[in-house]
C-alpha positions in Angstrom: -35.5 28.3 -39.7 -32.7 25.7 -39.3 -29.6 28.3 -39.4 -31.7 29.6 -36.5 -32.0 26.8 -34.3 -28.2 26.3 -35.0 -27.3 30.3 -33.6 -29.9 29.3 -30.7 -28.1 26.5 -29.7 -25.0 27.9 -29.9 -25.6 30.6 -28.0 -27.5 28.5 -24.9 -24.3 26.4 -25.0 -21.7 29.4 -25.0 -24.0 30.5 -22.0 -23.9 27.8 -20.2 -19.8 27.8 -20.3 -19.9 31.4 -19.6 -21.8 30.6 -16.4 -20.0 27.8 -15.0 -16.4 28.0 -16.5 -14.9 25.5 -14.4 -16.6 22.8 -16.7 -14.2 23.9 -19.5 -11.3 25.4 -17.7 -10.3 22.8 -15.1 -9.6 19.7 -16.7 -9.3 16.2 -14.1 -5.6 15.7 -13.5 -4.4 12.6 -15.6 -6.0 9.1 -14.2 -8.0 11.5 -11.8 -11.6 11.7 -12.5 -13.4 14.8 -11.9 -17.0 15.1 -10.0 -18.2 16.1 -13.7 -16.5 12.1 -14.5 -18.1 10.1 -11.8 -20.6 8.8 -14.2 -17.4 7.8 -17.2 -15.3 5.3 -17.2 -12.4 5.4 -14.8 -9.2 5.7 -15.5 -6.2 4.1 -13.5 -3.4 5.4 -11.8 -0.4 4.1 -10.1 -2.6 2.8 -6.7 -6.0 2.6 -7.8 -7.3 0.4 -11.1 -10.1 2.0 -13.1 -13.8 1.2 -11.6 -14.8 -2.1 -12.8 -11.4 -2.8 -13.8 -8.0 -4.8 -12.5 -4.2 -4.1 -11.9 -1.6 -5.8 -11.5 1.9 -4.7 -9.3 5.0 -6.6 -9.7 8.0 -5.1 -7.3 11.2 -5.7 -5.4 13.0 -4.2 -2.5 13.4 -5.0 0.8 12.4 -7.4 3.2 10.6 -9.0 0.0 12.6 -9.8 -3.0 8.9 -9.8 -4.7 6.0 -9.0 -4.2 3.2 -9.7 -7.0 -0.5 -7.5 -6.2 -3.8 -8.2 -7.9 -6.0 -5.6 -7.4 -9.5 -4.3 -8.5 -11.5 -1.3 -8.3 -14.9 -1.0 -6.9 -15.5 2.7 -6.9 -13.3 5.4 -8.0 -12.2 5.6 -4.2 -11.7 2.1 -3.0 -9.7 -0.9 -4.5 -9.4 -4.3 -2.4 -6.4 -6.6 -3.5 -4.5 -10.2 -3.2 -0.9 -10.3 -2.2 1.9 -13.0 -2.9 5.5 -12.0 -1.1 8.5 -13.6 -1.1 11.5 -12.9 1.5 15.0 -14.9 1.6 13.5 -17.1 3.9 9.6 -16.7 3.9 6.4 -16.7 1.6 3.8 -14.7 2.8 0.1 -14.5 1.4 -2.3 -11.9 2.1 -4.9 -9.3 0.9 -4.5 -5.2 1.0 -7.1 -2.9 0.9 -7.2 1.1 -0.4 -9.5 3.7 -0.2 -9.2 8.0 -0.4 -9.9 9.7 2.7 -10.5 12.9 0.8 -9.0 14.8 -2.5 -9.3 18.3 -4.0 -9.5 19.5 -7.2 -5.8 20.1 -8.1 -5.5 15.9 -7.9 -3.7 16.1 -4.4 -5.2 13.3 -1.9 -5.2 12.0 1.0 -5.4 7.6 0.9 -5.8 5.3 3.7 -4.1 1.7 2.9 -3.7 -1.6 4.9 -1.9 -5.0 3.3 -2.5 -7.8 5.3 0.1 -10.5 5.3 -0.2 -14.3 6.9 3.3 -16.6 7.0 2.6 -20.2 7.3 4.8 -22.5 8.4 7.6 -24.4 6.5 7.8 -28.3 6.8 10.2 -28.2 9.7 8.0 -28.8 13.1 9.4 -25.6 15.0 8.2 -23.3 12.4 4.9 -21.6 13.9 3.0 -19.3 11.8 2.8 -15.9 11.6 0.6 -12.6 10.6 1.4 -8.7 10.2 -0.8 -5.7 9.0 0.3 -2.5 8.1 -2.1 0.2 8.4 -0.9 3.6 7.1 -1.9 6.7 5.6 -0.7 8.8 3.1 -0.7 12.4 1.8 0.3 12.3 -1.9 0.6 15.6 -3.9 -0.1 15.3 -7.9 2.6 17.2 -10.3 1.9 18.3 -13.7 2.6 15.0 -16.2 0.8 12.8 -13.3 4.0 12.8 -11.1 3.4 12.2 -7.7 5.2 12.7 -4.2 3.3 10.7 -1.1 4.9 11.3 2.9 2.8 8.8 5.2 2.7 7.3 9.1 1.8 4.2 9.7 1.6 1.2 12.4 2.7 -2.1 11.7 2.4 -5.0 14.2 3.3 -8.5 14.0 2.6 -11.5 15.9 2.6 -15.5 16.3 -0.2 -17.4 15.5 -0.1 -19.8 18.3 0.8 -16.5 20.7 -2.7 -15.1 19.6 -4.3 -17.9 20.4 -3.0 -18.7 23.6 -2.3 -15.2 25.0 -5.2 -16.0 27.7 -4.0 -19.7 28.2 -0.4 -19.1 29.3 3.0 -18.7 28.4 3.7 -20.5 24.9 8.4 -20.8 24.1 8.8 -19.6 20.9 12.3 -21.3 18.9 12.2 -20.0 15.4 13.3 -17.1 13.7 11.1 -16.1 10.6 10.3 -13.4 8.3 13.8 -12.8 8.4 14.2 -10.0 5.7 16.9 -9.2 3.2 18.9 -11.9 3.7 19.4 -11.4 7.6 18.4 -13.4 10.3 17.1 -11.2 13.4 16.7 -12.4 16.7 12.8 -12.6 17.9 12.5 -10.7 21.2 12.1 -14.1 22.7 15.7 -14.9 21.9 18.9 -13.2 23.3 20.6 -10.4 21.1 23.9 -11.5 21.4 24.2 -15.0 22.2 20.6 -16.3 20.3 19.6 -18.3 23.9 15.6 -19.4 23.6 13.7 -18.3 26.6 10.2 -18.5 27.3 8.0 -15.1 26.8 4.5 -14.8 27.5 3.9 -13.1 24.1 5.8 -13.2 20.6 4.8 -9.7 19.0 4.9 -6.2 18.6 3.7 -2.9 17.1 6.1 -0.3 15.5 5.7 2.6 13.7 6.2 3.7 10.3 7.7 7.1 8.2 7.0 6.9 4.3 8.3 9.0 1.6 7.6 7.1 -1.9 6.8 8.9 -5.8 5.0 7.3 -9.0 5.3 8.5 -12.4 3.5 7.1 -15.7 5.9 5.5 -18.1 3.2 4.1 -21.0 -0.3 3.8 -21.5 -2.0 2.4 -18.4 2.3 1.7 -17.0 3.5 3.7 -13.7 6.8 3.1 -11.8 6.6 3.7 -8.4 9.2 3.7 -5.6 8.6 3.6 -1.4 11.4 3.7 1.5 10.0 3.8 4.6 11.6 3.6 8.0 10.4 1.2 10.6 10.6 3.2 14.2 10.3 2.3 17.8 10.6 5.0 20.8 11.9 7.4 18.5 14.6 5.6 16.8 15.0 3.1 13.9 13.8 -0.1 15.4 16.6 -2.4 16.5 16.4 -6.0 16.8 13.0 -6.5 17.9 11.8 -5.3 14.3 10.9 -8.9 13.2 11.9 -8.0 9.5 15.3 -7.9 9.3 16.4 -4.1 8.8 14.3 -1.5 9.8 13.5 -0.5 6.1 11.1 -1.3 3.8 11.8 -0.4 0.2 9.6 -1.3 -2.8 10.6 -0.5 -6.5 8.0 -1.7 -9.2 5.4 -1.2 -11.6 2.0 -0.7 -11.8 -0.3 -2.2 -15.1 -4.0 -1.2 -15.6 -5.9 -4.0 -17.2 
């Protein structure tokens, strides 16, 4: 009687793979769960910790010369995170949030991101404070090994403090230069190219857009280098000095830890 509840068994589950083969034959790609997964522990990948789990980012590049991220993982889809950056001339704190738009079986998705950075002011009494968000979405295709390639467009705008605040109130003269990336100093639109003359504007600010090409790749257990250029554009050309971040790139080398 026992051997033949074993050969029933055995048989029910051989028919039950025979039926729906994709259970056994299309295994989730590495630190991608699967819809059979939802209900298992996550794993983590380069952008997004495991559910119920952190990750921390440490990277370098350009405007920042670091940039430290703390992040954790509500759902297998979204992450939300705090942000430390450091520029030659500027620390910036903020938050980021993640979450995937949509992904198919083969691993490839498509993820909608936004950091969010604020810039106070130093001790000198010109300084004025300053925000930026990035919105941006990217396409990322998944390789075998857990390689990835990402292209992505994005908007990022910048602005004063003070100019937010008063932009129904008036003009408000602007005679600082900040966020100054990678070393260079850029004039602010309200400042003259070429000869760095303050005049008054009614707005300190602007919106440019953004061209991403970046790849991770795992390196250890829960480890992934990644790497990001992306070119800051205005009216169809790299931005010139109106970009408020020095050059109109943004590169970011680093590495991702699940913890």
């Amino acid at each position: 009687m026992r051997n033949s509840q074993i050969i029933a068994y055995s048989a029910a589950v051989l028919i039950m793979l025979a039926v729906e083969p994709s259970y056994a034959q299309i295994p989730a790609p590495a630190g991608r769960p699967s819809t059979l997964e939802e209900n298992m522990p996550s794993q983590p990948d380069y952008m997004f910790p495991a559910r119920g789990q952190s990750m921390v980012m440490v990277a370098t590049g350009v405007p920042y010369l670091g940039v430290t991220e703390l992040s954790y993982g509500f759902t297998e889809r979204f992450s939300a995170s705090l942000l430390l950056g450091q520029t030659p001339l500027d620390t910036g704190i903020g938050f980021g949030v993640r979450g995937i738009v949509s992904n198919d079986s083969n691993g490839d998705r498509t993820v909608f991101r936004m950091p969010f950075f604020y810039y106070p002011p130093d001790s000198e009494p010109e300084e004025e404070p300053w925000i930026l968000a990035w919105p941006s979405v990217l396409i990322e295709s998944l390789s075998p090994g857990g390689r990835t390639l990402s292209v992505g467009l994005g908007l990022v705008g910048a602005a004063c403090v003070d100019a937010l605040t008063e932009r129904l109130g008036g003009s408000h003269e602007h005679t600082e230069t900040i966020l100054g990336g990678g070393g260079l100093s850029s004039p602010l639109p309200g400042a003259d190219e070429h000869t760095g003359e303050t005049r008054t504007d009614d707005f300190m600010g602007g919106i440019w857009y953004t061209i991403t090409v970046g790849m991770s790749a795992p390196i250890a257990s829960d480890y992934f280098f990644r790497a990001e250029i992306t070119s800051v554009m205005a009216g169809g050309r790299l931005a010139g000095s109106d970009w408020i971040g020095g050059p109109p790139v943004i590169l970011t080398i680093g590495i991702s830890h699940g913890l």
